[in-house]
C-alpha positions as CSV (number, residue, x, y, z in Angstrom):
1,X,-5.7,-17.7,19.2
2,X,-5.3,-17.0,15.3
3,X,-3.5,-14.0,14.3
4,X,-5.9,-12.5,11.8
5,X,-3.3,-10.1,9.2
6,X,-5.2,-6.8,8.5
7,X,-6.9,-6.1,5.5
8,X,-8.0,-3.5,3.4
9,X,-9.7,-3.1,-0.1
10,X,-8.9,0.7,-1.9
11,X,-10.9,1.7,-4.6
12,X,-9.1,3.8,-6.9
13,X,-9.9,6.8,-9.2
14,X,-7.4,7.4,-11.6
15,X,-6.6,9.8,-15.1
16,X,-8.5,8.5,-18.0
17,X,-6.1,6.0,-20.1
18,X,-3.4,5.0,-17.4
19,X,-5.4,2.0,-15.8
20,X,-3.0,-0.6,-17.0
21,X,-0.3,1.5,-16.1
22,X,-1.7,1.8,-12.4
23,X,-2.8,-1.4,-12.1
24,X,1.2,-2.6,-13.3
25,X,2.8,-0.3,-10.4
26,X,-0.3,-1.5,-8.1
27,X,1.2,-4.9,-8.3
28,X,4.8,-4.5,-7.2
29,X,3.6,-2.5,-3.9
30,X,4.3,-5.0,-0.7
31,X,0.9,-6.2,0.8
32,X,-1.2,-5.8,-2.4
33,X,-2.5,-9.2,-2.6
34,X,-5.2,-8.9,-5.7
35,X,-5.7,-5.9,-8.3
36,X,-9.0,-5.5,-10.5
37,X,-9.9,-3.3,-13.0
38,X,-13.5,-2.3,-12.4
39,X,-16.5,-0.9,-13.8
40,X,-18.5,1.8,-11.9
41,X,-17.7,4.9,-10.0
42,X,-14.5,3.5,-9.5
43,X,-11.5,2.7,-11.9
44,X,-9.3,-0.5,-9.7
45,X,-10.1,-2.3,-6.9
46,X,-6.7,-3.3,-4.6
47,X,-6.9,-6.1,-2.0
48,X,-4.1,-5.7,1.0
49,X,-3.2,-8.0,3.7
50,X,-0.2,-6.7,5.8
51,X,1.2,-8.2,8.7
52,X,0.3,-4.7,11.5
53,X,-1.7,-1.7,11.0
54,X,0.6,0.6,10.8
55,X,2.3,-1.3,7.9
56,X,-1.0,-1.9,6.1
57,X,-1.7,2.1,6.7
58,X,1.9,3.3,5.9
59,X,1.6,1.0,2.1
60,X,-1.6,3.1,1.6
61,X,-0.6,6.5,2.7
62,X,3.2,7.0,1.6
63,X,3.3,3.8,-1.7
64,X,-0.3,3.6,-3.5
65,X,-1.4,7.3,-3.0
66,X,2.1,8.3,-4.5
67,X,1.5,6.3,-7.6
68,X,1.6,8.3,-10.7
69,X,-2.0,8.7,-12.5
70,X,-4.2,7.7,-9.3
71,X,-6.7,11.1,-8.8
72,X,-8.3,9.7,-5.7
73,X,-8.9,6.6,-3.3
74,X,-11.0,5.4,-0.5
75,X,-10.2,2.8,1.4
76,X,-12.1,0.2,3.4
77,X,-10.1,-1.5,6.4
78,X,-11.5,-5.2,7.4
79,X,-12.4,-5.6,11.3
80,X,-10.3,-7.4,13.3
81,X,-11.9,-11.0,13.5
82,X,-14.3,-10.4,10.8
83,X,-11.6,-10.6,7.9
């Protein structure tokens, strides 16, 4: 059986101006595969792949939320075998 690495896409709300700045730090946080500045409701759009849950939810709750400049996320976890 494949072991499918959990994903998640976060979109990201943050103060007006610091984009590049987020999307900079964004890039050095472990399991952040992709980063894209959007247009929209939404400011950045971050792609994770981490190897367990609880690593994928720990890099969301305690490294990207704790960025400087980010106001607000939501994230969107993959299903298991649909990712």
């Amino acid at each position: 059986m494949m072991n499918i690495m959990p994903k998640a896409f976060v979109l990201i709300n943050c103060e007006l101006g610091s984009e590049r700045q987020v999307i900079d730090d964004l890039k050095s946080v472990n399991c952040v595969k992709h980063v894209y500045g959007v247009f929209g409701a939404y400011d950045i759009l971050a792609n994770l792949e981490c190897n367990q849950h609880e690593e994928l939810r720990q890099m969301i709750m305690m490294k990207i939320r704790q960025i400087n400049n980010i106001r607000s996320t939501i994230t969107l976890m993959g299903i298991e075998g649909q990712c």
